[in-house]
C-alpha positions in Angstrom: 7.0 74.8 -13.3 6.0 73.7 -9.7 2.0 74.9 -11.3 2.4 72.7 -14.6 3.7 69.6 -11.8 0.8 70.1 -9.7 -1.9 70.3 -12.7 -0.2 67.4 -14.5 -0.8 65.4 -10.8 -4.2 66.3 -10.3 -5.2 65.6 -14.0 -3.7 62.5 -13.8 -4.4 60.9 -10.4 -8.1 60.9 -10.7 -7.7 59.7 -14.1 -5.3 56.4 -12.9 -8.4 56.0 -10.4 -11.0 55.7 -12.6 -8.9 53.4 -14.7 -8.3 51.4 -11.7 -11.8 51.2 -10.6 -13.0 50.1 -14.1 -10.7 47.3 -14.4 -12.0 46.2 -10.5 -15.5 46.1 -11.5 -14.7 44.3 -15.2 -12.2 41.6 -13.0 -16.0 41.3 -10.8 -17.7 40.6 -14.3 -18.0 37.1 -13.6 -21.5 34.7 -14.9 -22.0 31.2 -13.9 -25.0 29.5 -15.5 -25.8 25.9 -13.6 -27.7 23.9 -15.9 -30.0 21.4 -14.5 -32.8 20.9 -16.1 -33.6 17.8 -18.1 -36.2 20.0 -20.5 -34.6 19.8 -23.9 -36.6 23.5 -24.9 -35.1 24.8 -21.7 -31.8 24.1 -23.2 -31.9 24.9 -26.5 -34.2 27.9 -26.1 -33.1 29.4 -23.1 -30.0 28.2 -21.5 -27.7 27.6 -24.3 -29.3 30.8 -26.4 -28.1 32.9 -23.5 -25.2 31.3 -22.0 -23.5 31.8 -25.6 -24.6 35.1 -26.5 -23.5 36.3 -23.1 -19.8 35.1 -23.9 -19.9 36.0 -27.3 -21.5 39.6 -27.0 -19.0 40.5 -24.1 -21.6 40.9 -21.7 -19.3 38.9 -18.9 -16.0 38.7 -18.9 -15.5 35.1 -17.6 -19.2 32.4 -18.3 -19.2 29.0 -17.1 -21.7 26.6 -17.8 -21.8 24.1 -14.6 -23.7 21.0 -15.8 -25.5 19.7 -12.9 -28.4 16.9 -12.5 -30.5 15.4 -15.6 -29.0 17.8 -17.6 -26.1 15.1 -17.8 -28.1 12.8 -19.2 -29.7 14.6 -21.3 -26.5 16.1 -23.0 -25.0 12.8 -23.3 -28.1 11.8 -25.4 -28.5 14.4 -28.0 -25.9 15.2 -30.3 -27.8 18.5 -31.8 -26.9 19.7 -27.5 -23.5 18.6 -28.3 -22.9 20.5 -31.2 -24.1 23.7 -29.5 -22.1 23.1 -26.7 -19.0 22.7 -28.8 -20.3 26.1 -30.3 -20.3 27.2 -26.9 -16.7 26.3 -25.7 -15.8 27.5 -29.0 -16.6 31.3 -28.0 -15.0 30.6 -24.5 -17.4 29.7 -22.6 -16.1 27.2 -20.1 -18.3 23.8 -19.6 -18.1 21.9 -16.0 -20.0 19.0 -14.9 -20.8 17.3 -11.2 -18.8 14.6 -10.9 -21.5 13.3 -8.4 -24.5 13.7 -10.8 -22.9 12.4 -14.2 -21.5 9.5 -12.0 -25.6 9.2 -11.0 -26.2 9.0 -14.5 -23.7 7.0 -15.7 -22.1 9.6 -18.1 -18.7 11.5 -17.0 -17.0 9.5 -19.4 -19.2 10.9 -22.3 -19.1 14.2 -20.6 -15.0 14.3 -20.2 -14.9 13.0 -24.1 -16.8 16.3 -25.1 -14.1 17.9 -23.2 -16.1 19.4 -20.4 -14.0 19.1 -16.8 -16.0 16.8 -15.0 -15.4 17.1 -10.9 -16.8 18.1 -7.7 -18.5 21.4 -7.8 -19.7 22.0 -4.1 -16.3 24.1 -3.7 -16.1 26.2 -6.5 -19.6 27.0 -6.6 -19.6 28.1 -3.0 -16.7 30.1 -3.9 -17.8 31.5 -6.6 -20.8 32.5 -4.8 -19.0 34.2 -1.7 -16.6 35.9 -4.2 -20.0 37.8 -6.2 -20.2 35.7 -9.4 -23.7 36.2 -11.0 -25.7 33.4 -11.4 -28.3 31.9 -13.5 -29.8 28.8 -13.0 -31.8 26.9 -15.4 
């Protein structure tokens, strides 16, 4: 009996492990895309083409988009960007926008009507940064 204990133990401790550990490296599995480019192509063909699939594949756990600069503007102007984006927060990806920047461009109104969470991002990007998030920036 004392055997069967000890096998059952030694099956099962490395196997709670390597649970453990995968679930630690899947909680790390974090993608922030900052947007800032005023290049319509860059948006459509790059940024939002990858920003998605990466959310809706599964390829990160958690994506945010951060919305940063004449990217504002930009998405405030063209509603085929919006629609995509909707797309986008569909799938879960979640949408953020610099309160400074849209303020710039006259547009966090816009930008908190497509429901994107307009608000100072020097904080959580630096946190996101210390704490290992991968990051794209387009």
């Amino acid at each position: 009996m004392k055997h069967l204990l000890l096998t059952l133990f030694l099956i099962t401790v490395p196997l709670l492990g390597v649970t453990a550990k995968k679930k630690t490296m899947r909680e790390q599995d974090k993608l922030m895309v900052i947007w800032s480019s005023g290049d319509r192509d860059v948006a459509l063909k790059v940024c939002f083409m990858y920003t998605n699939a990466a959310k809706k594949m599964e390829w990160f756990n958690d994506v945010y988009l951060i919305i940063w600069g004449p990217s504002a503007k930009l998405l405030s102007e063209d509603k085929e960007l919006q629609e995509k984006l909707k797309v986008m927060q569909d799938n879960g990806v979640v949408v953020e926008a610099c309160v400074n920047c849209a303020d710039m461009y006259g547009v966090a109104d816009d930008l908190r009507a497509m429901g994107i969470d307009v608000k100072g991002m020097g904080k959580p990007l630096t946190e996101r940064l210390k704490a290992g998030w991968k990051q794209l920036n387009f």
